[in-house]
C-alpha positions in Angstrom: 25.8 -67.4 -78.6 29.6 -66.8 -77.8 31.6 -64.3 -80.5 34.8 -64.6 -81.3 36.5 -61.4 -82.8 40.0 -61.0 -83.2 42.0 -57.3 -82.3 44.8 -55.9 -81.6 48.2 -53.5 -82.3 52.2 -53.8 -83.1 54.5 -56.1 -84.2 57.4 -58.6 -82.9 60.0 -55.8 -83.5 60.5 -56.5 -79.9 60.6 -60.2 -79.6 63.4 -62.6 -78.9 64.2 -64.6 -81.5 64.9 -68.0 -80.7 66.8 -70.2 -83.3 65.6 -72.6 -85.3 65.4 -76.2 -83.1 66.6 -74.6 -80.0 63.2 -75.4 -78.3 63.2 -79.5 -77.2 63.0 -81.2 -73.9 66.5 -80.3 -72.1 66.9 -77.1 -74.5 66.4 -73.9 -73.3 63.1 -73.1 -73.2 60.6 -70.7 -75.3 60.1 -67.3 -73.6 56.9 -67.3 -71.3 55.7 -64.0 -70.9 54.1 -61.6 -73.3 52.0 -58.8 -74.3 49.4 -56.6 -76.9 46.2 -55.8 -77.5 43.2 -58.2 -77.8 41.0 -55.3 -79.4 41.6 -51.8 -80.7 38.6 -49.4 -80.3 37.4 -47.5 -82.9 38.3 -50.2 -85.7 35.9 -51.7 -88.0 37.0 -55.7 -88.1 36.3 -58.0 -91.1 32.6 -58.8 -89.9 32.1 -54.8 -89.7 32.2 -54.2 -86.0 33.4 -51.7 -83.8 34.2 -51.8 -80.5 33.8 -48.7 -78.2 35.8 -47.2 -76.0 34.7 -48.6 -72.2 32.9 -51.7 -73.8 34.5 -54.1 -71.7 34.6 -51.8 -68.3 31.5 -54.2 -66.8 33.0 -57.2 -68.0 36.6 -56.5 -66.5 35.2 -54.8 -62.8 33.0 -58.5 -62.7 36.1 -61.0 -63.8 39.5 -60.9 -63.0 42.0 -61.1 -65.7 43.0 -64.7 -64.7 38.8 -66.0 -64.7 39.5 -64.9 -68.9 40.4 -68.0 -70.5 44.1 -68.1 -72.6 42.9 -70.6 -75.6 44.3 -71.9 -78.9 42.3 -70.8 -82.0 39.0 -70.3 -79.6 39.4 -74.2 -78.9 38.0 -74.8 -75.0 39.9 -78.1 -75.4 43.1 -76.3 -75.7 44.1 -73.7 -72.9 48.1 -72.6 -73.3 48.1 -70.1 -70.2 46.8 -67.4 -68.2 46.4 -63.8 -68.7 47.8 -61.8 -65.8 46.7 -57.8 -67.2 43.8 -57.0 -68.7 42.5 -53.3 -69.0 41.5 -50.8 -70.9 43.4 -47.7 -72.4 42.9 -45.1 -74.6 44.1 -47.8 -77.5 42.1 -50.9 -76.6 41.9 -53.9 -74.4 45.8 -54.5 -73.3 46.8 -57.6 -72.2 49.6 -59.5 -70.4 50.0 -62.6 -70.4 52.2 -65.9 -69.7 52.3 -69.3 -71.8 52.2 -72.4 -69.4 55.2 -74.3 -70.3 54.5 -77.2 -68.2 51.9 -78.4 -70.8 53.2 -78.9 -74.7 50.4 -76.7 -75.8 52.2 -73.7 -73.8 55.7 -74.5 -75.1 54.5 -74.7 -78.7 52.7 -71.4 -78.5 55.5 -70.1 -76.9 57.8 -71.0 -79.4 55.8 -70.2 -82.4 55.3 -66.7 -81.1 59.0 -66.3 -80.6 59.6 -67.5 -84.0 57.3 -64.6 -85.2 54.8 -67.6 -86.8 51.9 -66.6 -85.2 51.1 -63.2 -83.5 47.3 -62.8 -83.8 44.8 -62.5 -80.8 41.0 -62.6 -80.8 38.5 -62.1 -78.5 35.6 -64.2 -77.5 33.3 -62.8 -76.0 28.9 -62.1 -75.7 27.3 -59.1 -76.7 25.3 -57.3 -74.1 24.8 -53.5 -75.9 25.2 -53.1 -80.0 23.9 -50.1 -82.2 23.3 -50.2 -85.3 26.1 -47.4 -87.1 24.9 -45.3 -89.7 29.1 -44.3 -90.4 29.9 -48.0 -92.5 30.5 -50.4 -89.4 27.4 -52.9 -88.7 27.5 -52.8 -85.1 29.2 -50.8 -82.4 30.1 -52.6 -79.6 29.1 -50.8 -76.3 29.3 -53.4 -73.9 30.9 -56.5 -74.3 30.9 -59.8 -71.8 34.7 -60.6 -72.3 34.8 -64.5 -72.1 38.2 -65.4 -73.1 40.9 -64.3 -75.6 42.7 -66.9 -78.1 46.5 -66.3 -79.6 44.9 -67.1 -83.2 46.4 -67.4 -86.9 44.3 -65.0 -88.8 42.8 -62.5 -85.8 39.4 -60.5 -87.1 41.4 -56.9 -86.6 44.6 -56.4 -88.4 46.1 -55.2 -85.5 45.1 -57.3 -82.8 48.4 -58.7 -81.9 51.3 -59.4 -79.5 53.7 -56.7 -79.2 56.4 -58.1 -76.7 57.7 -61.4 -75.8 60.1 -61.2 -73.1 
């Protein structure tokens, strides 16, 4: 079975703004590139998991950032762009992204992000190595099998969420 778990840190204090009905065909178009963190270890998300630090080391050495699917809202149907980072530090899973603005799902991601309407991201993803935690979280995550990672309404961690759009 395939989890999805949203996580991530920062706000759009960096962003671009883009002005209200500046993005149509022949305007000048949303920003493509972006960045944040799909999950932040060490933080219990609304189902009561934690993910540990080096949980997705396997995952990322076996899959290159661009074989991790860029979805909308988890939907397979609905891919908006690639990722071109993905790692580890001592905060979480970083990514870095771009939106494909060749299709309209890219360009109305992309515009919705610049317009601060959505920031979340999630993480879908299998579990290969949980344990139970005695310290309030149901689960920590000790080795996760990172499948793909969604720009989402409502992400499962506060803070998973884009930090710069440039």
């Amino acid at each position: 079975m395939l989890e999805t778990r949203g996580v991530a840190a920062a706000t759009l204090a960096d962003a671009r703004p883009v002005a209200a009905g500046a993005i149509r065909a022949g305007a000048m178009a949303p920003p493509a590139r972006f960045s944040g963190y799909a999950a932040i270890f060490g933080a219990t998300d609304l189902a009561g998991d934690r993910i540990e630090p080096g949980a997705f080391a396997a995952s990322l050495i076996g899959r290159r950032a661009s074989e991790v699917r860029m979805l909308w809202q988890h939907d397979p149907a609905r891919p908006i762009g690639r990722w071109l980072e993905i790692f580890e530090d001592r905060v979480g899973l970083k990514v870095a992204g771009e939106f494909a603005l060749e299709t309209e799902g890219g360009r109305e991601a992309a515009a919705l992000a610049a317009a601060g309407a959505i920031d979340g991201l999630s993480i879908g993803f299998r579990t290969k190595l949980a344990r139970r935690d005695p310290g309030g979280a149901k689960r920590r995550l000790v080795t996760i099998d990172l499948w793909e990672i969604s720009l989402v309404t409502f992400p499962m961690q506060d803070r998973a969420r884009l930090t710069v759009i440039a």
